[in-house]
C-alpha positions as CSV (number, residue, x, y, z in Angstrom):
1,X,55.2,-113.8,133.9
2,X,57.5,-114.9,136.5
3,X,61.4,-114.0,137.6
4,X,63.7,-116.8,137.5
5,X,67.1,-114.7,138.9
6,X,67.3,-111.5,141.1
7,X,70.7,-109.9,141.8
8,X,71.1,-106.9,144.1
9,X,74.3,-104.9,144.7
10,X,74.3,-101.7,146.9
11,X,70.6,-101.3,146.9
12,X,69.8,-99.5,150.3
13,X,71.1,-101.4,153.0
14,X,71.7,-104.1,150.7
15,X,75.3,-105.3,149.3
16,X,74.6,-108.1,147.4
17,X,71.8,-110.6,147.0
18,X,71.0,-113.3,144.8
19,X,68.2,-115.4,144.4
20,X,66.3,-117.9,142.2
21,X,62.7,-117.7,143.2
22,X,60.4,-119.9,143.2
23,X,57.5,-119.5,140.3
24,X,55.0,-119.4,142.7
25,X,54.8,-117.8,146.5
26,X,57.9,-116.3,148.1
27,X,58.2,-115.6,151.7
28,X,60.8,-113.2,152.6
29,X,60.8,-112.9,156.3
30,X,63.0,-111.0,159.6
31,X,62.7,-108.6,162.0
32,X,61.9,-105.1,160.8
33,X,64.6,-102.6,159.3
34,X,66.6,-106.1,158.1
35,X,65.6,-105.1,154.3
36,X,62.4,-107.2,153.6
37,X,60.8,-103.9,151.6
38,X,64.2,-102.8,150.6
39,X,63.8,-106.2,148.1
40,X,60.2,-106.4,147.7
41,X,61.0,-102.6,146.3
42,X,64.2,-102.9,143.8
43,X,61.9,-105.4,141.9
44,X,59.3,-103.1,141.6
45,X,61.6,-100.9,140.1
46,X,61.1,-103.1,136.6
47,X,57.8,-101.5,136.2
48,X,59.7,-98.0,134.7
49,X,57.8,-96.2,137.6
50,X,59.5,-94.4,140.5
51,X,59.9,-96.4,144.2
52,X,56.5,-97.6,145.8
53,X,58.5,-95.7,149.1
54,X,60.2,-92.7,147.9
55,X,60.7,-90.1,144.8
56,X,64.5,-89.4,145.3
57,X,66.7,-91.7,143.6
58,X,69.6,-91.0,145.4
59,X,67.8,-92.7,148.6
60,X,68.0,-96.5,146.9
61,X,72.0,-96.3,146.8
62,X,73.9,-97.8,149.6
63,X,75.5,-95.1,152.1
64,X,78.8,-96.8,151.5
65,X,78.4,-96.7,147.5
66,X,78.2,-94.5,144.5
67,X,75.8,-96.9,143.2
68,X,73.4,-99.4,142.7
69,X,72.1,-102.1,140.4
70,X,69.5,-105.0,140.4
71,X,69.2,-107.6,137.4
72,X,66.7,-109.7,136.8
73,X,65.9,-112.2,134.5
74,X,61.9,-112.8,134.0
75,X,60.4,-115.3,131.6
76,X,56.7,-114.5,129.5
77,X,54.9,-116.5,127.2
78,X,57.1,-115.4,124.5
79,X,60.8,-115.1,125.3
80,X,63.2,-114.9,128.3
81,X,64.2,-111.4,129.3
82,X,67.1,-109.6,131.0
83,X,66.9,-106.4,132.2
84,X,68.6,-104.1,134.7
85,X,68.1,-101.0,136.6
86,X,71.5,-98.9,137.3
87,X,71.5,-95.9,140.0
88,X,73.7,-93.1,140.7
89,X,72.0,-89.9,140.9
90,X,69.1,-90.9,139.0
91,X,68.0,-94.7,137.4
92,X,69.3,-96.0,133.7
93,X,67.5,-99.2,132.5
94,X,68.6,-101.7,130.3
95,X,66.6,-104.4,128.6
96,X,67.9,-107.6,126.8
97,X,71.5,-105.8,126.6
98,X,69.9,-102.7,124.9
99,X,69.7,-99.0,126.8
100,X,66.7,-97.6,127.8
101,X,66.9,-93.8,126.9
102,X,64.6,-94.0,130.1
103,X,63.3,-96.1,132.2
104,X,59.7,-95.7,131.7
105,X,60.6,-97.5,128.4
106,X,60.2,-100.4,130.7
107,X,56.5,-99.9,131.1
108,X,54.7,-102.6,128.8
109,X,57.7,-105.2,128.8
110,X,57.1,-106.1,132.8
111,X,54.5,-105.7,134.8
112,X,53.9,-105.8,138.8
113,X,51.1,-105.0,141.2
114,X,52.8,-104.2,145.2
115,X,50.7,-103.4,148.3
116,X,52.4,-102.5,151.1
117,X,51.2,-100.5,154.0
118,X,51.3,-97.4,152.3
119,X,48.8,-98.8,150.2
120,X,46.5,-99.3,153.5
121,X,46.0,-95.1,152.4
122,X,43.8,-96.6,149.4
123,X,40.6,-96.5,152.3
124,X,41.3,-95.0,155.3
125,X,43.0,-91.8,153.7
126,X,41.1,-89.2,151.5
127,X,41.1,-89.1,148.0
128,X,44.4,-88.4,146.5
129,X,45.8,-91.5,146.7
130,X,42.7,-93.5,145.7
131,X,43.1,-91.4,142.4
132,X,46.7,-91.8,142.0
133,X,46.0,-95.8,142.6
134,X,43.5,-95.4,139.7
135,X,46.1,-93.6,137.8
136,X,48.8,-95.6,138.4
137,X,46.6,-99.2,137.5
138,X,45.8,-97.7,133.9
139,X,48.8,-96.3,133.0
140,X,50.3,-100.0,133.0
141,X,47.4,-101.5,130.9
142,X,46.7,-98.4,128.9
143,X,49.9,-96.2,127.4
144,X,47.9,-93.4,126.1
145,X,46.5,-93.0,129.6
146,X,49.4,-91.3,131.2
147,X,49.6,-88.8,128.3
148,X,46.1,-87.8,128.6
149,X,46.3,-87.3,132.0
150,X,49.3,-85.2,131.7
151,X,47.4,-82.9,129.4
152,X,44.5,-82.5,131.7
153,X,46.8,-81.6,134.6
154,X,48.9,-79.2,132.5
155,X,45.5,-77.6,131.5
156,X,44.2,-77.3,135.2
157,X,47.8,-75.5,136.1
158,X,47.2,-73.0,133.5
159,X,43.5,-72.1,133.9
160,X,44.4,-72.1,138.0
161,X,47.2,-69.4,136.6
162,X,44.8,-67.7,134.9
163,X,42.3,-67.3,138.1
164,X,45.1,-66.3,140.2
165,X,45.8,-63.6,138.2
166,X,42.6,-62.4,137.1
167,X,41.5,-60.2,139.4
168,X,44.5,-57.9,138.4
169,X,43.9,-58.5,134.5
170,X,39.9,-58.4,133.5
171,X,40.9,-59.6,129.7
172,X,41.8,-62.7,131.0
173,X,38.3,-63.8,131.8
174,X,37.6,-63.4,128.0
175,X,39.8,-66.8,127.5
176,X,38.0,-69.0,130.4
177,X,35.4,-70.0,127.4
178,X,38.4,-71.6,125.5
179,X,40.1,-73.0,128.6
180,X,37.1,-74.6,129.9
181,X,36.0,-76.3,126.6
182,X,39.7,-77.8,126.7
183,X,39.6,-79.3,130.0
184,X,36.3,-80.4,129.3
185,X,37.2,-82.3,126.1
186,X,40.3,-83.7,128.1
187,X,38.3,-84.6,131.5
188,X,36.3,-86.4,129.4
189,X,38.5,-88.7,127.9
190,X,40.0,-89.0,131.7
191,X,37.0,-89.8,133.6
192,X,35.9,-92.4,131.1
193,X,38.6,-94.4,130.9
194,X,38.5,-94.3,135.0
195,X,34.9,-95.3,135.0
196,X,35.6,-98.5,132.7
197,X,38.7,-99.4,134.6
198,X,36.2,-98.9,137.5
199,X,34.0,-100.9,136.5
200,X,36.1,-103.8,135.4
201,X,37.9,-103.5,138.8
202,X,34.4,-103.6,141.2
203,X,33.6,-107.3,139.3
204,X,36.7,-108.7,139.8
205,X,38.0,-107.4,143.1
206,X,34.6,-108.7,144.6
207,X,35.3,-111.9,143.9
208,X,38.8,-111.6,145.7
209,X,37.5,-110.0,148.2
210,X,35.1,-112.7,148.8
211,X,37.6,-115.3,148.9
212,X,39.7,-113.7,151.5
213,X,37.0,-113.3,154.2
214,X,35.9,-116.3,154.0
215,X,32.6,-115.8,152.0
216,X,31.3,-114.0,154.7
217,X,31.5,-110.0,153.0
218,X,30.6,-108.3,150.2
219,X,32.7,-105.5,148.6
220,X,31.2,-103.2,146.5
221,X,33.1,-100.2,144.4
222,X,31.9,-97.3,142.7
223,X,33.6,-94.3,140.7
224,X,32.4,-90.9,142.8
225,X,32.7,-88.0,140.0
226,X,31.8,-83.9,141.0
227,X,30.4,-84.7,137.3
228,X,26.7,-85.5,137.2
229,X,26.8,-86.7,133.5
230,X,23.5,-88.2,131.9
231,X,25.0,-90.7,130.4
232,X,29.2,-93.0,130.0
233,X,29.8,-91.8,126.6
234,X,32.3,-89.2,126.6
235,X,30.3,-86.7,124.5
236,X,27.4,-86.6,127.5
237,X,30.6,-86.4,130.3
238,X,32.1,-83.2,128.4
239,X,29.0,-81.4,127.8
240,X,28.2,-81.4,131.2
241,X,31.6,-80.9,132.5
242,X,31.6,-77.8,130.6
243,X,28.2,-76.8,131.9
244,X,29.8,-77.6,135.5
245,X,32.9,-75.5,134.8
246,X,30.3,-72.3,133.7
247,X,28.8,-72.9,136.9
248,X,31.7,-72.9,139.2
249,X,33.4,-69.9,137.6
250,X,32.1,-67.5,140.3
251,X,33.6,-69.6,142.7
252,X,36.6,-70.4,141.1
253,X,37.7,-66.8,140.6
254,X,36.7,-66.6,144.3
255,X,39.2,-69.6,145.3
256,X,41.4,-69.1,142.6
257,X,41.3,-72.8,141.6
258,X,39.7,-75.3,139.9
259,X,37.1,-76.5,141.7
260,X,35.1,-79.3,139.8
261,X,37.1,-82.1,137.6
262,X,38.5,-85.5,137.6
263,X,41.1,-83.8,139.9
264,X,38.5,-83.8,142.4
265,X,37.1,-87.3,142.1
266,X,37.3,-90.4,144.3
267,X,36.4,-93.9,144.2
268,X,34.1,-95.4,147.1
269,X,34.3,-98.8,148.9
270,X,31.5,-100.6,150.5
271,X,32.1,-103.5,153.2
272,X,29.0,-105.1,153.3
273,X,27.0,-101.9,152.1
274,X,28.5,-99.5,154.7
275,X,31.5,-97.4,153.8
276,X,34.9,-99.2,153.9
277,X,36.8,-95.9,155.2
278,X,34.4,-94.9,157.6
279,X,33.7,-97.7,159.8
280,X,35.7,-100.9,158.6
281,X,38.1,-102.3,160.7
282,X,41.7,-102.4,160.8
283,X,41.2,-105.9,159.2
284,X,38.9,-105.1,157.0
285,X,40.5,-101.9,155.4
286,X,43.8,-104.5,154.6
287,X,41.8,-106.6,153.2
288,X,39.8,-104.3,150.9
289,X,43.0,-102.5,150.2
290,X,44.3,-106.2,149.0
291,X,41.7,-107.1,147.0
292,X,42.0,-103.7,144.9
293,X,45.5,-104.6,144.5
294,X,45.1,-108.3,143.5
295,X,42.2,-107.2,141.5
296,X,44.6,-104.7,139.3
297,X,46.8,-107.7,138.9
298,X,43.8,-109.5,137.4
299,X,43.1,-106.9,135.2
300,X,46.4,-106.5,133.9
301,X,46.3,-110.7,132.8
302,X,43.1,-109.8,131.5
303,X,44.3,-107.0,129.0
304,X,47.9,-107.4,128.5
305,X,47.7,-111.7,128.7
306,X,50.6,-111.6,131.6
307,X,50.0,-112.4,135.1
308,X,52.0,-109.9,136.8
309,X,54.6,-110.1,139.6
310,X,52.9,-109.8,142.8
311,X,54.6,-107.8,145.6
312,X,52.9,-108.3,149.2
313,X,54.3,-106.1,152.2
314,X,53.4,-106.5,155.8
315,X,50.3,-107.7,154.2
316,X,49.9,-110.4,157.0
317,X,49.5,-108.0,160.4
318,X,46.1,-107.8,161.3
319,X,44.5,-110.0,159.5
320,X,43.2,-113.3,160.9
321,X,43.9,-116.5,160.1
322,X,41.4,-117.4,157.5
323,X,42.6,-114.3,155.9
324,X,46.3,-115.3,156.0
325,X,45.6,-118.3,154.2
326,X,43.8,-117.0,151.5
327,X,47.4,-114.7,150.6
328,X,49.8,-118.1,151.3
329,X,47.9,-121.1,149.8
330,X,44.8,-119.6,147.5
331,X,47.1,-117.1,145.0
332,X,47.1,-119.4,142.0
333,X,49.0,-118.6,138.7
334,X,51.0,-116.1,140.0
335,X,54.3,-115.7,141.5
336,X,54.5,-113.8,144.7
337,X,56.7,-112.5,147.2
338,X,55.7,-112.1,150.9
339,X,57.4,-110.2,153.6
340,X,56.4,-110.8,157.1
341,X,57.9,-110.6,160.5
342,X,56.7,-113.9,162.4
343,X,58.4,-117.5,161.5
344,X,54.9,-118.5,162.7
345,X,53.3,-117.2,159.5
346,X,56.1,-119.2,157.3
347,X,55.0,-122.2,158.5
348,X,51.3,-123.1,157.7
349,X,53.0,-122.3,154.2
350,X,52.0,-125.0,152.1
351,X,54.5,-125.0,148.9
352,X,56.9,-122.2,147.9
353,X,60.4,-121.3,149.2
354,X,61.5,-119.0,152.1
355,X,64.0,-116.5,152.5
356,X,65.7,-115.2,156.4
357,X,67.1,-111.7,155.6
358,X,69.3,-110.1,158.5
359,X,71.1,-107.0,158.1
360,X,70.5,-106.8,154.0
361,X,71.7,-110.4,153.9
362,X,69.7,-114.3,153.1
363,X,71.1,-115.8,155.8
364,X,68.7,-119.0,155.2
């Protein structure tokens, strides 16, 4: 999968841009606050999810418009595409000249993988956004993923309900039984399909990983679950979920939450057998953090037979030059975009095209 045309109108600080990539590796570079990320992120867009920067809509339209729009047109092994994303108050989508009744109808028909430094949170941050990462990853190779999820969550909000109001209304505590066997049954199903992804993810990843230092670490990761199940199969995961959520009910009612779960989970990286988040370096944490990223993208080829649009933010800052060259020249198969701030970087570049953006505008 690769784009062939972008067009950008009002998007951010953004009027209008229009380019015809190149298939491979883009570098789009300028000094900061020019909008580098500002087109790194109206592509992403195409994915049906919300920004990789913010959850308000309103926040991608241009201060001087009432709206925005990118187009693209992207080619897969099957057909040439069209599709568009419109903004006012909240995003429309359009694919092939058809409406979207919403944009998440998007999800499936492109796909992208972006890291920016946001994404540096993946290792040095706690949990949550290691499991929204995970989430996010097989939602795009699994459809029925995001539902599932969605249930489990809606399931922990109502037990957590329940335990708030509990203490005030003893017959409530006759229901945990039923609750608890539901989330079980739907953790279950979550956990697993984080293990395999997991799994899959840890195999490839290490390879990439591997490749960008130079051959000279090792990256190991592993799925940390609250859940000490005796076995993967989801039967042996919700029997002793529900044993766990027994357990914990004393504590729960204490806390008036929900303390054990795939809520709770996290995913551990290893540098070389000594945790990633504890004592890697700055260099070392981008570079894990990348090869997570690129190992997603992997996946998604893998699963869905589409190499996906790669989207590469401030990737290059801190990392050394054996590093650096991995990202420009050793990304094969795929089409990438780069933003960066130094012309140095564009220049040990070996094939691709380059983009100057000043003030929202390709100046060169």
């Amino acid at each position: 999968m690769f784009i062939s045309e972008i067009k950008i109108e009002n998007f951010r600080n953004i009027d209008f841009i229009g380019i015809f990539p190149d298939k491979k590796i883009n570098v789009i570079y300028g000094e900061n606050g020019q909008g580098k990320t500002n087109l790194l992120e109206s592509i992403w867009l195409f994915t049906g999810c919300k920004s990789f920067r913010t959850s308000k809509d309103t926040e991608l339209v241009n201060f001087n418009s009432e709206n925005s729009k990118v187009s693209i047109e992207f080619e897969t092994d099957l057909r040439t595409n069209s599709a568009s994303v419109f903004i006012d108050k909240k995003r429309h989508a359009s694919l092939n000249g058809v409406m979207l009744s919403s944009p998440r109808e998007l999800i499936g028909k492109y796909y992208s993988v972006v890291f920016s430094p946001v994404h540096l949170s993946l290792i040095k941050d706690g949990p949550v956004n290691r499991r929204k990462f995970l989430d996010t990853a097989i939602s795009q190779i699994d459809e029925t993923y995001a539902k599932k999820l969605t249930y489990y969550n809606h399931l922990i909000n109502q037990k957590n309900a329940l335990l708030k109001n509990a203490s005030e209304d003893s017959s409530l505590l006759d229901t945990f039984d039923i609750w608890d066997e539901k989330i079980a049954e739907a953790g279950a199903n979550v956990i697993k399909s984080r293990i395999d992804y997991v799994k899959m993810l840890e195999e490839i990843s290490k390879d990439i990983y591997s490749g960008i230092s130079g051959e000279r670490e090792e990256l190991k990761i592993t799925y940390a679950s609250n859940i000490r199940y005796d076995s993967e199969s989801i039967e042996s995961i919700k029997d002793k979920f529900y044993k766990n959520l027994q357990k914990s009910r004393s504590n729960d009612l204490y806390l008036k939450n929900t303390t054990c779960g795939p809520h709770r989970d996290d995913i551990e990286i290893f540098i070389k057998g000594i945790s990633a988040r504890k004592y890697g370096s700055q260099g070392q944490q981008r570079s894990a953090s990348l090869a997570l990223k690129l190992g997603e993208a992997e996946i998604i080829k893998i699963i869905k037979g589409e190499h996906p649009v790669i989207l590469l933010d401030d990737v290059m800052s801190e990392l050394d030059l054996t590093r650096q060259n991995y990202i420009l020249n050793k990304i094969d198969n795929k089409q990438v975009f780069i933003t960066c701030c130094e012309k140095e970087t564009v220049s040990r570049l070996c094939a691709g095209k380059v983009y100057k953006i000043e003030n929202g505008n390709v100046v060169e």
